[in-house]
Structure formats: C-alpha cells, structure tokens
C-alpha positions as CSV (number, residue, x, y, z in Angstrom):
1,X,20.7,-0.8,-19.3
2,X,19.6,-3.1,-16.2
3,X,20.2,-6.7,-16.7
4,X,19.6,-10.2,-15.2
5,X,21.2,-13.0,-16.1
6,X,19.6,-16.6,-14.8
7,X,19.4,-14.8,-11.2
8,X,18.1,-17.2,-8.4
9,X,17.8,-16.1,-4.9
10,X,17.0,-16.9,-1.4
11,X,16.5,-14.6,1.7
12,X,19.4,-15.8,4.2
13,X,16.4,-15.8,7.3
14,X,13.8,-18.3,5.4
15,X,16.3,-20.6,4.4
16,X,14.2,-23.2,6.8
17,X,11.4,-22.6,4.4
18,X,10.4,-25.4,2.4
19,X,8.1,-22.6,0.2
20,X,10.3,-19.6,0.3
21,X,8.1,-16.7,-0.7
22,X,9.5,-14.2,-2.6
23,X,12.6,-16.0,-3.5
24,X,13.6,-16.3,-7.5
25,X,14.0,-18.9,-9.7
26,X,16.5,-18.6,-12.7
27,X,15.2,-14.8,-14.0
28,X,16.2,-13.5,-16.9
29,X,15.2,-9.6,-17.9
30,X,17.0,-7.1,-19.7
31,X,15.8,-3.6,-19.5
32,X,16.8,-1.1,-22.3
33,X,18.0,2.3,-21.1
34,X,14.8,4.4,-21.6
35,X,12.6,1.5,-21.4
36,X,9.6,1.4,-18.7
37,X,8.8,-1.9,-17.7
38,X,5.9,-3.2,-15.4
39,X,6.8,-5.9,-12.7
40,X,3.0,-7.6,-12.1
41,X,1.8,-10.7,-10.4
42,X,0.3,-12.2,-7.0
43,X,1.8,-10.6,-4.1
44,X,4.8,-12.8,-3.1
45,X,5.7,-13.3,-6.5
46,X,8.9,-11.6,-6.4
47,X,8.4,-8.3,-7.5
48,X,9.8,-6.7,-4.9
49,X,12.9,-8.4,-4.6
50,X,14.3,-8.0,-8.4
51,X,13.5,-4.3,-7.2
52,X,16.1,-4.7,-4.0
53,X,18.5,-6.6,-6.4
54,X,18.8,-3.8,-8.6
55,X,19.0,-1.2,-6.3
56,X,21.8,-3.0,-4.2
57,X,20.0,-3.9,-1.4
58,X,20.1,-7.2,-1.8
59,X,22.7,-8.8,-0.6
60,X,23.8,-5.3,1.5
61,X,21.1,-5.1,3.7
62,X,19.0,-8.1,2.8
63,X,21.2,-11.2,3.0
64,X,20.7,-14.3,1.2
65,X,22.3,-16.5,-1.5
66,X,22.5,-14.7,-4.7
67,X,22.8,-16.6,-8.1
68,X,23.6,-15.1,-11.4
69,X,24.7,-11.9,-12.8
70,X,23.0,-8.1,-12.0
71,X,24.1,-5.8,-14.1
72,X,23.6,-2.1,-14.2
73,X,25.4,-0.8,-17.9
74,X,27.3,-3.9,-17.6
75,X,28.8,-3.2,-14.1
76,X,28.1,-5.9,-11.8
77,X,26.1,-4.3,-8.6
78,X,26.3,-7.3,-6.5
79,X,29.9,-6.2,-5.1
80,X,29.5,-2.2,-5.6
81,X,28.2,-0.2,-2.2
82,X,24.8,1.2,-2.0
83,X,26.2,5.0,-2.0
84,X,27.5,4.0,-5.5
85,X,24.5,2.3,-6.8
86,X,22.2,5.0,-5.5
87,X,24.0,7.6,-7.8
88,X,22.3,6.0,-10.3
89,X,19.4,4.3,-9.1
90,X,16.5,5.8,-6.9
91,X,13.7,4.1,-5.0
92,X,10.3,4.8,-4.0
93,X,9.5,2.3,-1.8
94,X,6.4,0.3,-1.0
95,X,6.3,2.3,2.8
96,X,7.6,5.6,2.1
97,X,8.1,6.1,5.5
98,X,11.0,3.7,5.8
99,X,12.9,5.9,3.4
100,X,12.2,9.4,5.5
101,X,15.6,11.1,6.9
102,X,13.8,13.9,8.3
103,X,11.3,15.4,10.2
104,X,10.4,18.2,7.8
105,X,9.0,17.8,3.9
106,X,11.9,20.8,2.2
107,X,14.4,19.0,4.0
108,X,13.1,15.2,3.0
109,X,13.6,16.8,-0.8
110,X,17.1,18.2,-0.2
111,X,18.6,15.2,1.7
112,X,19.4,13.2,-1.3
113,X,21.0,16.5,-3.0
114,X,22.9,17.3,0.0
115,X,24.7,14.0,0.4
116,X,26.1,14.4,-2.8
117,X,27.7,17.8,-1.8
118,X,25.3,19.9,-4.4
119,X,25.3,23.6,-3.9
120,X,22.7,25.2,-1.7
121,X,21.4,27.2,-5.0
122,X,21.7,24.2,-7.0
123,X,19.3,22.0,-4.3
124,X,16.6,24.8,-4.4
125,X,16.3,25.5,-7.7
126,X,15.9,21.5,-8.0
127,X,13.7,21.7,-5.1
128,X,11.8,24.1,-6.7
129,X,11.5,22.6,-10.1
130,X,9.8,19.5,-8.9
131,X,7.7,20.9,-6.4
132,X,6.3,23.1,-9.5
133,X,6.1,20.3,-11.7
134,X,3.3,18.2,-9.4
135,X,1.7,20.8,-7.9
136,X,3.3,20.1,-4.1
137,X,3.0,23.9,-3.2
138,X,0.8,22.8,-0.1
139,X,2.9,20.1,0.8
140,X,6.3,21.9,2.3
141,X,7.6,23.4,5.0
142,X,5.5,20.8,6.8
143,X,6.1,17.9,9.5
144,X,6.6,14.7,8.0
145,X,4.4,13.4,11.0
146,X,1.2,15.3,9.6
147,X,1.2,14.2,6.3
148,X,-1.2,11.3,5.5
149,X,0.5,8.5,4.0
150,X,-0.8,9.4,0.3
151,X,1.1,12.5,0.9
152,X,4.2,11.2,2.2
153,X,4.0,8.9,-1.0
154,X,4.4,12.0,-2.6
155,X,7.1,13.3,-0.5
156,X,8.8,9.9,-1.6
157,X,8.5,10.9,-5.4
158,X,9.6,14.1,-5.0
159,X,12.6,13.0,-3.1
160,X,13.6,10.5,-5.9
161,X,12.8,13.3,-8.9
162,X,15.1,16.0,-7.0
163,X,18.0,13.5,-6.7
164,X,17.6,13.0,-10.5
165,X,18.8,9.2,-10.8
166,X,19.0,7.4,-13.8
167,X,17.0,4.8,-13.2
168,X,14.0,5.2,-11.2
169,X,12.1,1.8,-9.4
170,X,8.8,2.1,-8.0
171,X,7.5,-0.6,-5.5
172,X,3.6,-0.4,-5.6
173,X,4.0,3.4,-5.8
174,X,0.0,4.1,-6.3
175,X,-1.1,1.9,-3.0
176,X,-2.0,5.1,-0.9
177,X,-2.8,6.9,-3.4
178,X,-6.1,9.2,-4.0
179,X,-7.6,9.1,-7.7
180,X,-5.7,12.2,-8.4
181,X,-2.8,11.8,-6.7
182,X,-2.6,8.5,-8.7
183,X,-2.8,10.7,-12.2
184,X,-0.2,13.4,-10.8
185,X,2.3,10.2,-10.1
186,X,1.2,9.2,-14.3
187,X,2.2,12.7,-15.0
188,X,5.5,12.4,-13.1
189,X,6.3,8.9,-14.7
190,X,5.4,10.5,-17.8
191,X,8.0,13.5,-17.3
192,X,10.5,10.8,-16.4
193,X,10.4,8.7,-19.3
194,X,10.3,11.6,-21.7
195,X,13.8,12.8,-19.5
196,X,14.8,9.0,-21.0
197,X,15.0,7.5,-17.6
198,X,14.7,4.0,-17.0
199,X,11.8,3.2,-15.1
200,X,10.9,-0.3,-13.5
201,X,7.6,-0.4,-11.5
202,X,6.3,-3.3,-9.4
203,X,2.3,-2.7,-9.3
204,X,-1.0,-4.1,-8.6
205,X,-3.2,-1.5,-9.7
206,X,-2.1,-0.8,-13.8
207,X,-4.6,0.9,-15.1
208,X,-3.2,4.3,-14.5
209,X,0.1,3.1,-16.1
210,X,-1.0,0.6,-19.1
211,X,-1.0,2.9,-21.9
212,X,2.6,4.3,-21.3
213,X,4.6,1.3,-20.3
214,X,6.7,-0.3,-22.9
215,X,5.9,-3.6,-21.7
216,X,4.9,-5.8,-19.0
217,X,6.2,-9.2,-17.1
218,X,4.2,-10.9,-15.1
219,X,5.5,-12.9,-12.3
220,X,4.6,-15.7,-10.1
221,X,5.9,-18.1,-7.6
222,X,9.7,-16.3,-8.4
223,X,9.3,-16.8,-12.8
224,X,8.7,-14.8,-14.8
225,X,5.9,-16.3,-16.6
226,X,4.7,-14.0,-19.3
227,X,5.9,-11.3,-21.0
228,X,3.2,-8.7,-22.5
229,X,4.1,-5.7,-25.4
230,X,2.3,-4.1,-28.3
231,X,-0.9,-4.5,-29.6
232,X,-0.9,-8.4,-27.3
233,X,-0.5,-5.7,-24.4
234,X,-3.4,-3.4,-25.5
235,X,-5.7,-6.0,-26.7
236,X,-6.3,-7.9,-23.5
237,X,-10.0,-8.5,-22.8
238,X,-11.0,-8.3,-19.1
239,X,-11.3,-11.7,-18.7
240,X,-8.0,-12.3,-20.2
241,X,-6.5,-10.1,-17.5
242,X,-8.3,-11.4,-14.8
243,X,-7.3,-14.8,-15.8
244,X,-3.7,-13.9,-15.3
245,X,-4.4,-12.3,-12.1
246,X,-4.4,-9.0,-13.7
247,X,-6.3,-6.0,-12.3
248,X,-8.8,-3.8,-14.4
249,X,-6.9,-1.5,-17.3
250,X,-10.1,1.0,-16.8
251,X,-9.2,4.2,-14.7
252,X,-12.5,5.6,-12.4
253,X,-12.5,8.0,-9.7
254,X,-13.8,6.3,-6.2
255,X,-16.3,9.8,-5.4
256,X,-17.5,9.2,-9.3
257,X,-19.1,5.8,-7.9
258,X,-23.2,6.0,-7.3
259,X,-23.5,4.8,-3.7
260,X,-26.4,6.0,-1.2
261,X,-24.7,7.5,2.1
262,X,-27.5,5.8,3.6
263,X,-31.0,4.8,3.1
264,X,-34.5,5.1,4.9
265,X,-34.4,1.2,5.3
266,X,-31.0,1.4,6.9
267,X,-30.8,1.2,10.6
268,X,-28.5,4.0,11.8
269,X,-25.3,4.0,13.7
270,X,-25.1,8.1,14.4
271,X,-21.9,9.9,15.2
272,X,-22.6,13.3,16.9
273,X,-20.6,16.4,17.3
274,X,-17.1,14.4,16.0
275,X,-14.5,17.3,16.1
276,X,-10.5,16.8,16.3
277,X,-7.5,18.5,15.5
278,X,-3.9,18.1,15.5
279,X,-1.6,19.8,18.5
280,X,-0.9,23.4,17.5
281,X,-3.1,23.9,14.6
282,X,-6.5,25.4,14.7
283,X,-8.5,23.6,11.7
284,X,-9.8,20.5,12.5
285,X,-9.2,17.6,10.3
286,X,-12.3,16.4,11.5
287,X,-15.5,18.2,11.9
288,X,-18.5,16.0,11.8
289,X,-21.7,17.8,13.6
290,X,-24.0,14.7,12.6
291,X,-23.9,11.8,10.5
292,X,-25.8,8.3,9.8
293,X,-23.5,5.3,9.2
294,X,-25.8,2.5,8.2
295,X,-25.9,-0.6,10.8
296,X,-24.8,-3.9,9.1
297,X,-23.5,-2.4,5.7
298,X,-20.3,-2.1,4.1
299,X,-19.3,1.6,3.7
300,X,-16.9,3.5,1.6
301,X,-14.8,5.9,2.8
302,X,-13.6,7.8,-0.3
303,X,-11.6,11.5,-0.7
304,X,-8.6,13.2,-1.3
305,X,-5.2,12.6,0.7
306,X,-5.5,14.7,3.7
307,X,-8.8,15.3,4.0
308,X,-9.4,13.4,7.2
309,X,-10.2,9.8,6.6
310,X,-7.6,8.2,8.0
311,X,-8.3,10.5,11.1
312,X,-12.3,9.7,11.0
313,X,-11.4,5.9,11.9
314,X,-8.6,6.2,14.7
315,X,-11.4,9.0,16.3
316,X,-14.2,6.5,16.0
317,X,-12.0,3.3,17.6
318,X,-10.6,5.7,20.1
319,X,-7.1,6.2,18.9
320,X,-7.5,9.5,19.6
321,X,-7.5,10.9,23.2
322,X,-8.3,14.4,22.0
323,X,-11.4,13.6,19.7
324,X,-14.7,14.9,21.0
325,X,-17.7,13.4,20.3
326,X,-20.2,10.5,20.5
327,X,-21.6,7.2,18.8
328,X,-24.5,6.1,19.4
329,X,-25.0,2.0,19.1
330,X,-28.5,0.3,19.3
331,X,-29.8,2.9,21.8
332,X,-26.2,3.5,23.6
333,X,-23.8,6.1,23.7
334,X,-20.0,5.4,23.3
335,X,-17.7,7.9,24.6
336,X,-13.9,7.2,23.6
337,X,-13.1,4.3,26.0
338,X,-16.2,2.8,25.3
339,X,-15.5,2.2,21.4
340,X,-12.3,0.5,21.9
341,X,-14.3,-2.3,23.0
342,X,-16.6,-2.2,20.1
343,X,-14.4,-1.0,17.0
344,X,-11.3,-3.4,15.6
345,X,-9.3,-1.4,13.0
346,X,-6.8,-2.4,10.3
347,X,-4.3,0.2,10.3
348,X,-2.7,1.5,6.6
349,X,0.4,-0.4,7.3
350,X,-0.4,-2.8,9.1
351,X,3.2,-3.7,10.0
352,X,2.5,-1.4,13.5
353,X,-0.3,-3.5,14.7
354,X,1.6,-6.7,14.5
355,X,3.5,-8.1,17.7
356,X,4.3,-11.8,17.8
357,X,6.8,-13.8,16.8
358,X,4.4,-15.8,14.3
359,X,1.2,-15.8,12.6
360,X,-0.7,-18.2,14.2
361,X,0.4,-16.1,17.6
362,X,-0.8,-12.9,15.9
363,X,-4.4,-14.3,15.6
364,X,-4.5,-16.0,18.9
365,X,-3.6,-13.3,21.1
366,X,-7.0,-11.5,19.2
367,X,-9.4,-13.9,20.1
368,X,-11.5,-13.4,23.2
369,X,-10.7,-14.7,26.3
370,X,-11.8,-18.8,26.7
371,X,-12.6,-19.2,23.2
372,X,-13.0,-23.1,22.7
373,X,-11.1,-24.2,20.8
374,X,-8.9,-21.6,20.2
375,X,-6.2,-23.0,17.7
376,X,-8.3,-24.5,15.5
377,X,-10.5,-21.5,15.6
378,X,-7.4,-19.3,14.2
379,X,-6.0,-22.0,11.7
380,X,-9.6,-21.7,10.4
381,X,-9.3,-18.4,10.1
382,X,-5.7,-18.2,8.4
383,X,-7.1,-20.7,5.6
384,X,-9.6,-18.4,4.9
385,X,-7.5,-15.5,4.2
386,X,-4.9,-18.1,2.7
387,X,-2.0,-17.6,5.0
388,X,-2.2,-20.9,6.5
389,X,1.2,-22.3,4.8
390,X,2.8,-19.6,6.5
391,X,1.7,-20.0,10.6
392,X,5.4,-20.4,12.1
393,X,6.4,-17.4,9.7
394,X,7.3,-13.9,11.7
395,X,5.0,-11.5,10.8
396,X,7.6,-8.9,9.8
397,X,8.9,-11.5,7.3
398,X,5.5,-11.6,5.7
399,X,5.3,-9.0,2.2
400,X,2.9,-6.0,2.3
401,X,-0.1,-7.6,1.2
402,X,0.6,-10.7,3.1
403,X,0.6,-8.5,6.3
404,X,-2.9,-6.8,5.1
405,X,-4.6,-10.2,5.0
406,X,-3.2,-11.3,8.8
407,X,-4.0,-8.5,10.4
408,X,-8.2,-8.7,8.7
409,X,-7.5,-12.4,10.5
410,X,-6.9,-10.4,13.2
411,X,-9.6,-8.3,13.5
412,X,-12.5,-11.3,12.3
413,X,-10.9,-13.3,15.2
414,X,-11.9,-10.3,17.6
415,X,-15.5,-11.1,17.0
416,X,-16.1,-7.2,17.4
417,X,-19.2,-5.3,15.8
418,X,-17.9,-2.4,14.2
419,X,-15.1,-3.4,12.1
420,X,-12.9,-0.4,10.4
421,X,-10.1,-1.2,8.2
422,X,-7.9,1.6,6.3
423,X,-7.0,1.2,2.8
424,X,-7.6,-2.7,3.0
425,X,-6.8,-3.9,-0.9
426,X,-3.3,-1.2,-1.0
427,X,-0.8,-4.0,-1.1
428,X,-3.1,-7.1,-2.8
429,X,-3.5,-8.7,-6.2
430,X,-6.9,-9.0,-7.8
431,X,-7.2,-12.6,-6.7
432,X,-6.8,-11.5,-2.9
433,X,-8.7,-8.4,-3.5
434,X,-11.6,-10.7,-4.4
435,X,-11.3,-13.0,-1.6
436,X,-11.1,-9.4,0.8
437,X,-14.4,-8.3,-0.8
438,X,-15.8,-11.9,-0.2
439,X,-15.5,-12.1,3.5
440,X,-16.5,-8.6,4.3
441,X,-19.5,-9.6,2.7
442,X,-19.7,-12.3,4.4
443,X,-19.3,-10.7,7.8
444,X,-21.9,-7.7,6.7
445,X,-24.3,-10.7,6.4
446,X,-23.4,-11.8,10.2
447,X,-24.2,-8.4,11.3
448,X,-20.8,-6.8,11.2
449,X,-20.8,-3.1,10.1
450,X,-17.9,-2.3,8.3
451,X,-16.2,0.8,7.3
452,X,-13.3,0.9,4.9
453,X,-11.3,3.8,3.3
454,X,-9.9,3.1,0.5
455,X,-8.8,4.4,-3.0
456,X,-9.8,1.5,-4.7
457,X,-13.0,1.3,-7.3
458,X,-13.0,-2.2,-7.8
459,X,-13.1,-3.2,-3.9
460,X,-16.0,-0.2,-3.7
461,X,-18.0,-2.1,-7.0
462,X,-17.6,-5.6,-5.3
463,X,-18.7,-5.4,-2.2
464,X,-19.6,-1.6,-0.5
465,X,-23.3,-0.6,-0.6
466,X,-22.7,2.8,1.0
467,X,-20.1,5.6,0.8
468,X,-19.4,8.3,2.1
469,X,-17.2,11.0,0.4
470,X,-14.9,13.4,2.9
C-alpha cells in the first residue's frame, strides 16, 4: 500500500516564489496494493511531484520542505535511500531519456537486473519475456541514439517491467507515443495490474487508460480536488470532462482522421528529391522524391514511431547537414542553409532548445534584431501562451508542458514563415491544448504555414486542415 498523510511540499529552489507551481497543499491519498490509480489535472498541478515523493526522489535528489507522512507498506520513505525504494518502486519518467544508463537497448533492459546481482540466465530469460510480451523484437540490439523518442518510451517500459517492481509509476507515459504504441503500453498496464502491481499514472491523455483504472483524482493548484470511481467515473458526459479540464475518454487513430494532403486551391510549398540517412546504415529514414505541402495551412504529420517524422522536420529546418534535397518557396529554391532562415522548429523536448536563465530572456533573444519595443512585445507574447506569472522563472524549472508553451513563444516571436513544431500538445492539458490549437490558427490566418507532428487526434480535429501520413 502507498500512502499520504496531509503531505505539503515545496521545491527548496522556488522558495522565492510567491506562486510555487507544483508544490502541494495538505494531500491525502491512499493507494491499495493492486489498485491503479490515475493522477489528472492542468499541468503544474502536482502530478509529478506526488510521483517523485513516492519514488524517493523527493527530498534525495529534489530538495525542499517536506510535510507529512509517505508511506510505502507503512515504512516511511522519506528517510530510506533510493537503492532501497527502487527495489520496490519503478519509474517511467516523463523524458525517458533522463533514465537511460546505456548506449545500447539489451543492455538498457538488463541494467536494472544487473544492479541487483541477478544471474546472467536469469536477466535474459526476463529480458526475453518482456521483449516477447510487447512485441519489441525490432527494437534491440540497437543504439539508444537511433531510436525515436516513442521508442525510447518503450525502452523505458521495458526497462521498468524486466526489473519487476512492485509498484510501477508512470509520468505522462503515452506523450510520445504513436496510436499503437499507446494500445501496446494499455496492454502492458493491463499485464501489470493482472500481476497485482500497484500502478499510479500521472496523464493527460486518458482515454487509452479509462476503462481499466480503479479510479481517478484530479488535481489542481497542489489539491486534490476530486476523486472519480464507478459508474460516477464511467458516466461522465464530454462536457462534464472538459469542464474539469479533462481530456476526451474516446480512443481514435491520428491516420484514421479524413484530411486532404493537399487541395487544387492550395498554393504549394514543394519539397524535391528529400533523401537522408543515418551514419552507417543504408535505408533512409527519409525518402521523399516529391511532395506538395500546402502554403498557409496547418498540416498534420501523423505515423508510426520511427517512421521518419521527427527526421522530416530537422531535414526541412536544416538540422541535418547530410539531408539532400530542395524546397521550393514562392518561386525560390532553399538549399539547407537557406531554410534555417525560414523554418523555426519546436523540438519534442523542448528542454534542448532552451538557453537563458529566464523566460522573458528565452523570448527576447528570439525576436529579430531592433524590434521596437522589444519587452513589451515578449510579455505580450508570454500572456498569450499564459506564462506571464512566471518571466523571472529559469526555464529548466518550468514542468514539461510549461516548457512546450515557451518555446511556441519562442518560435511566434521569431516572426518566421514556415513554422514546424514536433509533438506540440505531448506534455499539455486540454485547456492548454485548446489555447495551442487557437494560436496556430491564428498564425495560419497571418500567413504562417505550419507543420506539426503529432500523435494527438484532438489537436489534428481542432485546428489541422491537411495531413500527411508517413
């Protein structure tokens, strides 16, 4: 059994804040053994950090006052060290590449195993187990470096179900996800709660995981606010659920969403002859002979993990020194150089395209040179992606959707015309999803073009016209 008793807490580096996001406020939540419980709410809510209180890293790596009791089967964790907690609690974190110990994908699966002294049959035959279990056949004996990050996610699973914890935490698990990734992930959950582990997931998108949790606890501004089981789970109406801040409960496939690639009316953006491939191996990832983008329109990039969509954008903003190919702009042909100057992209985790030591900083160092007015120009800006409380914040400090919205501030305060953003909506709520979908339409009607990759159906039904499936 997990338990906490009237826990408040404070990150030790905010403690200037007078609105300390993410902190908590006198939570109470007891998790039976067995039990699968859903952690939902607005990002900043504190999803994340009942997660690090559980798992022990809070106050061991994360420092801050901690108030109240955490219990794992009544042993208090706060005083225990994280080898001993992580015997019986694993983590898939929110970036699976910040729990990665090695360069190659068999030995990212052993590691765990290993550091508890298992035998080298035992580790394989676990190895083996899981990798038959979800269908990760393809996925080792491979570079951790080539993996997308929906299949590092995976890798991150994997990991966890090898080490065979106990209790099992999940911080927005499905965020990189592909429509059937997200179902193999459902099937693994499902394998872990019939195993009778304890299973505590902090998620956004719920619709893959609604019918199977035992109940769900919605958070916001560090309370818990609501508590959701039964048939007052299951009878939700949309409306109900988006009045909470809820996402949809409906599963749908991105590629099973009509959308014209593009239209006779549409004026064209055309790639030509787009080819690139990774160092050493002979099949590209991309291989685009011709294609029309449509000029002014939002476009969905939809497909599996892996299959090159990620790699599209960081060839077409010129990211990629060995991509060959052209674009070809109102009458004018960009070679690789030439489309750094007209292509802004939001990178998946958006944490490695953010420099400064604040927010405000982070949107000023994007605007062009002699903007007038340049301050209030990025406070504008910051108020429109509501991050304006938080302009003397570090960036790093910010949480994972937090990060998403500053670095769209970024790119909007570039003023550049091709605008490509990579899995946009991974880390928001539905409220900020919503307001994401509002300004790219709002910059498709100033004559932005926008190209987006993403995972998500209810950004694609809100605001992309076109999409394109890899």
């Amino acid at each position: 059994m997990v338990e906490l008793k009237n826990v408040s807490f404070r990150y030790g580096n905010e403690e200037t804040q007078v609105d300390n996001e993410n902190c908590l406020r006198d939570v109470s939540l007891s998790v039976k053994t067995g039990e699968f419980v859903l952690l939902t709410g607005p990002s900043g809510c504190g999803k994340t950090t009942i997660l690090r209180l559980i798992n022990g890293l809070i106050p061991q790596f994360y420092p801050g006052e901690v108030i109240g009791d955490i219990l794992i089967d009544g042993e208090e964790t706060k005083d225990k060290e994280l080898y001993d907690t992580a015997l019986k609690v694993g983590t898939v974190f929110q970036n699976p590449r910040t729990q990665f110990y090695n360069v190659d994908t068999t030995g990212e699966l052993a590691f765990g195993c290993e550091n508890r002294g298992l035998s080298e049959k035992e580790i394989y035959t676990r190895i083996d187990k899981t990798v038959a279990h979800f269908h990760m056949e393809k996925l080792m004996d491979r570079s951790i470096f080539h993996l997308s990050d929906g299949e590092k996610q995976k890798i991150a699973c994997a990991s966890v179900d090898v080490s065979d914890p106990d209790i099992i935490l999940l911080d927005e698990p499905s965020a990189n996800l592909d429509y059937d990734a997200t179902l193999l992930l459902r099937e693994m959950i499902v394998q872990w709660k019939a195993a009778g582990k304890t299973i505590i997931a902090a998620e956004h998108r719920i619709a893959y995981l609604w019918d199977i949790i035992d109940r769900a606890v919605i958070m916001r501004d560090g309370r818990i606010v609501r508590e959701l089981v039964g048939s007052e789970k299951d009878g939700l109406t949309p409306d109900e659920l988006y009045s909470m801040g809820l996402r949809t409960t409906m599963t749908e496939s991105p590629s099973d969403i009509q959308k014209d690639t593009f239209r006779k009316e549409d004026t064209p953006i055309t790639l030509k002859k787009f080819r690139f491939s990774y160092r050493g191996k002979k099949q590209p990832i991309v291989n685009i002979p011709l294609l029309q983008l449509a000029e002014g329109e939002i476009t969905a990039i939809v497909g599996a993990n892996g299959a090159g969509k990620t790699s599209l954008l960081n060839c077409l903003c010129g990211l990629e020194k060995h991509c060959k190919g052209k674009l070809q702009y109102k009458g004018k042909n960009y070679g690789r150089k030439a489309r750094r100057k007209l292509c802004f992209m939001v990178m998946q985790d958006t944490g490695n395209q953010l420099f400064t030591e604040s927010v405000l900083d982070e949107v000023l160092i994007s605007l062009p040179k002699n903007t007038v007015h340049e301050k209030e120009k990025a406070l504008e800006l910051l108020q429109s992606l509501d991050l304006s409380d938080y302009t003397d914040r570090h960036p790093q400090s910010l949480s994972g959707g937090q990060k998403q919205r500053l670095a769209i501030a970024c790119a909007l305060a570039s003023g550049r015309k091709i605008l490509l953003l990579d899995e946009p909506t991974s880390g928001l709520d539905y409220a900020h999803m919503q307001e994401t979908s509002a300004l790219l339409q709002k910059l498709r009607d100033m004559g932005t073009t926008i190209l987006v990759v993403t995972h998500d159906s209810e950004l694609i039904h809100a605001c992309c016209g076109r999409s394109i499936s890899l």
